[in-house]
C-alpha positions as CSV (number, residue, x, y, z in Angstrom):
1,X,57.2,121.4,96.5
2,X,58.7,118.4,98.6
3,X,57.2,117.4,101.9
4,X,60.7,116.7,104.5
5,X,61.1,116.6,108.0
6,X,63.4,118.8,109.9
7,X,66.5,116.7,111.5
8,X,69.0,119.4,112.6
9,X,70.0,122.8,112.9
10,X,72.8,125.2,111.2
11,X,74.5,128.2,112.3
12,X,76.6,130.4,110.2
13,X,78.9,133.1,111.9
14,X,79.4,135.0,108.9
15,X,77.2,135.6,106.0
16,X,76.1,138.0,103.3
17,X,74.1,140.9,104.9
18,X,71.0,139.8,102.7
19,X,71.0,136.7,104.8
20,X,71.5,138.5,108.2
21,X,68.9,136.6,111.2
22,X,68.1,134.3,108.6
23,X,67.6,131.0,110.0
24,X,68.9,127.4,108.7
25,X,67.4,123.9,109.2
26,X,68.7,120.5,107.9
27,X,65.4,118.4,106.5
28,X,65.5,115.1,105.5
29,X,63.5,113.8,102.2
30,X,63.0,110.4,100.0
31,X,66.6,109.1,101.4
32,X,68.1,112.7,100.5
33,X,69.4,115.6,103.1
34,X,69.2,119.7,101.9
35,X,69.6,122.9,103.8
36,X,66.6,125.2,103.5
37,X,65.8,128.7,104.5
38,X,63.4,128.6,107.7
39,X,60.3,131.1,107.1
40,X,58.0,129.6,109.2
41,X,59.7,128.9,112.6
42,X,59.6,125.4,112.2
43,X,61.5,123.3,115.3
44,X,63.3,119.6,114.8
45,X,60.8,116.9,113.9
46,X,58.3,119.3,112.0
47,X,57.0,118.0,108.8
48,X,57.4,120.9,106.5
49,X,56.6,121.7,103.3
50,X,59.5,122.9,101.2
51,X,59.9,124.9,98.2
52,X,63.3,125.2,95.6
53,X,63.9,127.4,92.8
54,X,62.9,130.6,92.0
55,X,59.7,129.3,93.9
56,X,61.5,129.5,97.2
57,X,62.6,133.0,96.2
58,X,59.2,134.2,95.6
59,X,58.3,133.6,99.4
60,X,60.8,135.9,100.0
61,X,62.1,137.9,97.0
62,X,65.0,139.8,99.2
63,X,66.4,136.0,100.5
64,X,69.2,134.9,98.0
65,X,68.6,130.7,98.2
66,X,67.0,127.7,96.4
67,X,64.9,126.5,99.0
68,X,62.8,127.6,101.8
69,X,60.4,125.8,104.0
70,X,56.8,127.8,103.7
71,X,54.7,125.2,105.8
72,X,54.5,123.3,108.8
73,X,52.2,120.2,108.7
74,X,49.8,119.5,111.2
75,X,48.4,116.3,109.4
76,X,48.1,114.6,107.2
77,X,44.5,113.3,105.8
């Protein structure tokens, strides 16, 4: 799992059904930028927790990607 922070948006007009009202979010992580799978409603400037692999298909077996963000952070202790 990688912790990230959400720094932008995506929108794609035209996708595979499977993907259909899916939502996309740029996060930002150890210098590095990715495009995850929003499952969790999580806004710009969340902290997120962020899974890849067949560990971000498990949250959602029917969503065809390699990661998804499962959490948002409240804090950190």
């Amino acid at each position: 799992m990688i912790l990230a922070t959400v720094t932008g948006n995506f929108w794609a007009t035209k996708k595979c059904e499977s993907l259909r009202g899916q939502i996309f979010l740029e996060v930002s992580f150890d210098g590095r930028k990715a495009v995850a799978a929003d499952l969790v409603g999580a806004g710009i400037g969340d902290r997120v927790l962020v899974t890849t692999g067949s560990a971000a298909r498990a949250a959602d077996p029917g969503l065809p990607c390699d990661a998804a963000i499962v959490a948002i952070l409240d804090e950190k202790t």
